[in-house]
C-alpha positions in Angstrom: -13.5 -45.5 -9.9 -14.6 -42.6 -8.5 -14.5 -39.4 -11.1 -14.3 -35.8 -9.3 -16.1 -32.5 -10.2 -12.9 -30.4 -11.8 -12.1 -27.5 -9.9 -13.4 -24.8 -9.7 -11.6 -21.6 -11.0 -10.6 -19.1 -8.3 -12.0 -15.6 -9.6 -9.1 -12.9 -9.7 -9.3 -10.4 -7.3 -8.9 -6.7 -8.1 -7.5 -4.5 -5.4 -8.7 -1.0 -5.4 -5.6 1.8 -4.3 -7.7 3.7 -1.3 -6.5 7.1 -0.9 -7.5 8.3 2.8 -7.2 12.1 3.8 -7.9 15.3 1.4 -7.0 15.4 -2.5 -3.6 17.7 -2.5 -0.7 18.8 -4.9 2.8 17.2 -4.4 4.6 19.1 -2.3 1.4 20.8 -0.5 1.2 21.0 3.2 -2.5 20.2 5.0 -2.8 21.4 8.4 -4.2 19.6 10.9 -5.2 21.0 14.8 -3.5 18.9 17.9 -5.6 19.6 20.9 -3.7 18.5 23.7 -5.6 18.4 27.3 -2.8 17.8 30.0 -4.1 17.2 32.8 -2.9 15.7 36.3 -4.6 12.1 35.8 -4.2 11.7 32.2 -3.2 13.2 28.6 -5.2 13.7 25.3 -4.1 13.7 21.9 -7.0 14.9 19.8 -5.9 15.7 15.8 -8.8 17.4 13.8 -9.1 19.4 11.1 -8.9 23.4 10.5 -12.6 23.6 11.5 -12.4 21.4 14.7 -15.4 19.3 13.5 -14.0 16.4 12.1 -11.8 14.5 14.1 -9.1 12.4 12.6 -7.3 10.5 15.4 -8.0 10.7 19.3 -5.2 9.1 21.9 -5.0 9.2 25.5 -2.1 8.1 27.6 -3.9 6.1 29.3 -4.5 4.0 26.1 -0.7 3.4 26.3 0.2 2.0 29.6 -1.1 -0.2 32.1 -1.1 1.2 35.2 -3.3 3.9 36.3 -1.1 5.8 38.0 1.4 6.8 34.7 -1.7 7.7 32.4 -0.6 11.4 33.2 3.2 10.4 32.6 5.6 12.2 30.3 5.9 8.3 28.6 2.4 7.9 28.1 2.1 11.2 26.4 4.7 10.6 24.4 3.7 7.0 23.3 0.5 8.6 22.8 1.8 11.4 20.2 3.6 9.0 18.5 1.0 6.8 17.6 -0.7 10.2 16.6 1.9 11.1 14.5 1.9 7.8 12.8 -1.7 7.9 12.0 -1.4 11.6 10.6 0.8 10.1 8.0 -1.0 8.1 6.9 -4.1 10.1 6.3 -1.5 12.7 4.7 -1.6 15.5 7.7 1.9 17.3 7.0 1.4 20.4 9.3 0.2 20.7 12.7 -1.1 23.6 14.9 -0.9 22.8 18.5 -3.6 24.4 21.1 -2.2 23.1 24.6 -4.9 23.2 27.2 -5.0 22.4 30.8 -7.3 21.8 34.0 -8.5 25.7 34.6 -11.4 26.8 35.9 -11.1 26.8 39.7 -8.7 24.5 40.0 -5.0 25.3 38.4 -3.8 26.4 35.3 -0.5 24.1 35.2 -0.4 22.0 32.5 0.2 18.3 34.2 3.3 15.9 33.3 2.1 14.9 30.5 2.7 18.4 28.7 6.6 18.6 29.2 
């Protein structure tokens, strides 16, 4: 007769709330900065605080499709500010300032596609 060890009691497991993003009031909006850089190969989403030191979330279009040739698309920067706006949720973001930007310099000043 073979006589087992009992079992062995599982330990309960406490799960600690984590609050991401800044401590506010209800009701309070917290700005955030979208940088957008629209050019004519691709599309940025950049999200960072007042300062523009701390960045909270960073997309690109071409992080959203497949093909090279659409990472400047209207889609891709729309896929791309969506998952942007998803992750700003999250962290509590409520209010946005938007700084467009495009190519400059010596070449053009157009914003591309992915700007519309």
């Amino acid at each position: 007769v073979l006589i087992m060890a009992p079992r062995k009691k599982e330990a309960k497991k406490q799960e600690e709330v984590v609050n991401l993003g800044p401590q506010v009031a209800e009701g309070e909006n917290v700005f955030g900065v979208a940088h957008i850089y629209a050019s004519f190969n691709d599309t940025f989403v950049h999200i960072t605080d007042l300062s523009g030191k701390e960045t909270i979330v960073r997309i690109t279009g071409g992080m959203k499709v497949k093909a090279d040739r659409d990472e400047a698309s209207p889609y891709a920067a729309m896929m791309a500010a969506q998952d942007v706006a998803a992750r700003c949720k999250e962290l509590g973001i409520t209010a946005i300032h938007v700084k467009l930007r495009a190519t400059g310099g010596t070449k053009t000043k157009t914003p591309g596609p992915g700007a519309q």
